[in-house]
C-alpha positions in Angstrom: 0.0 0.0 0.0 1.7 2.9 -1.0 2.3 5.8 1.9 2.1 9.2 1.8 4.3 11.6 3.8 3.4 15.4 3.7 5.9 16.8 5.8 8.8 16.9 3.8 11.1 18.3 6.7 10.3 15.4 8.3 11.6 13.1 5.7 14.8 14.3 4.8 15.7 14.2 8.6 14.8 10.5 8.7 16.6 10.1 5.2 19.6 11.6 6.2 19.7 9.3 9.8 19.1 6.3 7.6 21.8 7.2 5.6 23.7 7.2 8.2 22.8 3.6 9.8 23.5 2.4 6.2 19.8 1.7 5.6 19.8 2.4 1.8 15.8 1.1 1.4 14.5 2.3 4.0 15.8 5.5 3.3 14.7 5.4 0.2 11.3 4.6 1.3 10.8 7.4 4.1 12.0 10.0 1.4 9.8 8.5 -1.7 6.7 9.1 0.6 7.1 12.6 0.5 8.1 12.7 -3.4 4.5 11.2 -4.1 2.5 14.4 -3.0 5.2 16.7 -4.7 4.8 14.7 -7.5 1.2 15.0 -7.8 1.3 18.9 -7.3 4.0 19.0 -10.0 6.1 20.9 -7.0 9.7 22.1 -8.4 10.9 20.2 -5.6 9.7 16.6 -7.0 12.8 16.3 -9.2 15.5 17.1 -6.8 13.6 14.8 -3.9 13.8 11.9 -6.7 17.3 12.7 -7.3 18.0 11.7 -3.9 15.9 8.6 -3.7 17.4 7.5 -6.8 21.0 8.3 -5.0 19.9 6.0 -1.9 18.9 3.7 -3.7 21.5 3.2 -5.8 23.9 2.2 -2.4 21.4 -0.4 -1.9 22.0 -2.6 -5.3 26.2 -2.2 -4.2 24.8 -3.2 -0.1 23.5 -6.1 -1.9 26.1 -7.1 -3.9 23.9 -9.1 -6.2 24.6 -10.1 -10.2 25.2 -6.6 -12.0 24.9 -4.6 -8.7 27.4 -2.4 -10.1 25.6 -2.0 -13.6 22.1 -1.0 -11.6 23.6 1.7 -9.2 25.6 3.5 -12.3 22.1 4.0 -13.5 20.4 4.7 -11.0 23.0 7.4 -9.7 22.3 9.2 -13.2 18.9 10.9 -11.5 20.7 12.5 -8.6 23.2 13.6 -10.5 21.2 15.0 -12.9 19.1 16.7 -10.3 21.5 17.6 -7.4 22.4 21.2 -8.6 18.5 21.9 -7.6 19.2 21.8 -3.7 20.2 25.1 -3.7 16.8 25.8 -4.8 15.0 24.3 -2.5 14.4 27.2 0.0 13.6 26.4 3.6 14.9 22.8 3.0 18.2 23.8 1.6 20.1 23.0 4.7 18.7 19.6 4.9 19.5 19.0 1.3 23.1 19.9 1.5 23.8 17.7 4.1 22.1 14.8 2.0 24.2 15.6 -0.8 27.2 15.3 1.6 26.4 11.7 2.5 25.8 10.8 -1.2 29.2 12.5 -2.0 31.2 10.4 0.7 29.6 7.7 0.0 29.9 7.9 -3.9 34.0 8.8 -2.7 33.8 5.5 -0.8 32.4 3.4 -4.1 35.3 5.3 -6.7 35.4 1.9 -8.2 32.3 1.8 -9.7 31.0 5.8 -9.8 34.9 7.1 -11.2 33.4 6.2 -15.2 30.7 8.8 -14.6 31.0 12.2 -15.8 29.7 14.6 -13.3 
């Protein structure tokens, strides 16, 4: 059953401690139920929010480690980075935003291996 979240604020704090605990999904997950509303408003914000679902999830397929884990989170990090520039427009959620782009940063720094082929 799919959940909505309308407190985006919310989200992105539970995203970024999920991130943290190494919980790819179910940061995923706590940040995609705020994208759905955003989405459906056709909110600026809906692009850069799936950026960073897309970004979470893409730690997930290399947590996972199964056949062509690397393949999947090359394309799923293609979202986020096409979207991440938009955090510094998201206005009273910028803050929050920057430090989620700081966790997908380190941890993209921690994955070189398989993120280095991407251009930027």
């Amino acid at each position: 059953m799919l959940k909505i979240n309308h407190n985006l604020e919310d989200a992105l704090k539970a995203y970024l401690i999920l991130l943290d605990k190494e919980e790819y999904f179910q940061a995923h997950e706590a940040l995609e139920e705020a994208w759905h509303p955003l989405r459906e408003s056709q909110n600026p914000m809906r692009h850069v929010v799936k950026g960073f679902i897309n970004g979470a999830i893409s730690f997930e397929h290399l947590k996972r480690n199964r056949k062509n884990s690397h393949i999947n989170a090359q394309k799923v990090i293609v979202s986020y980075e096409r979207y991440k520039h938009l955090r510094y427009e998201t206005g009273e959620y910028r803050e929050l935003f920057g430090k989620a782009y700081q966790k997908i940063e380190t941890l993209k720094s921690r994955h070189r291996e398989v993120f280095d082929i991407l251009v930027s």
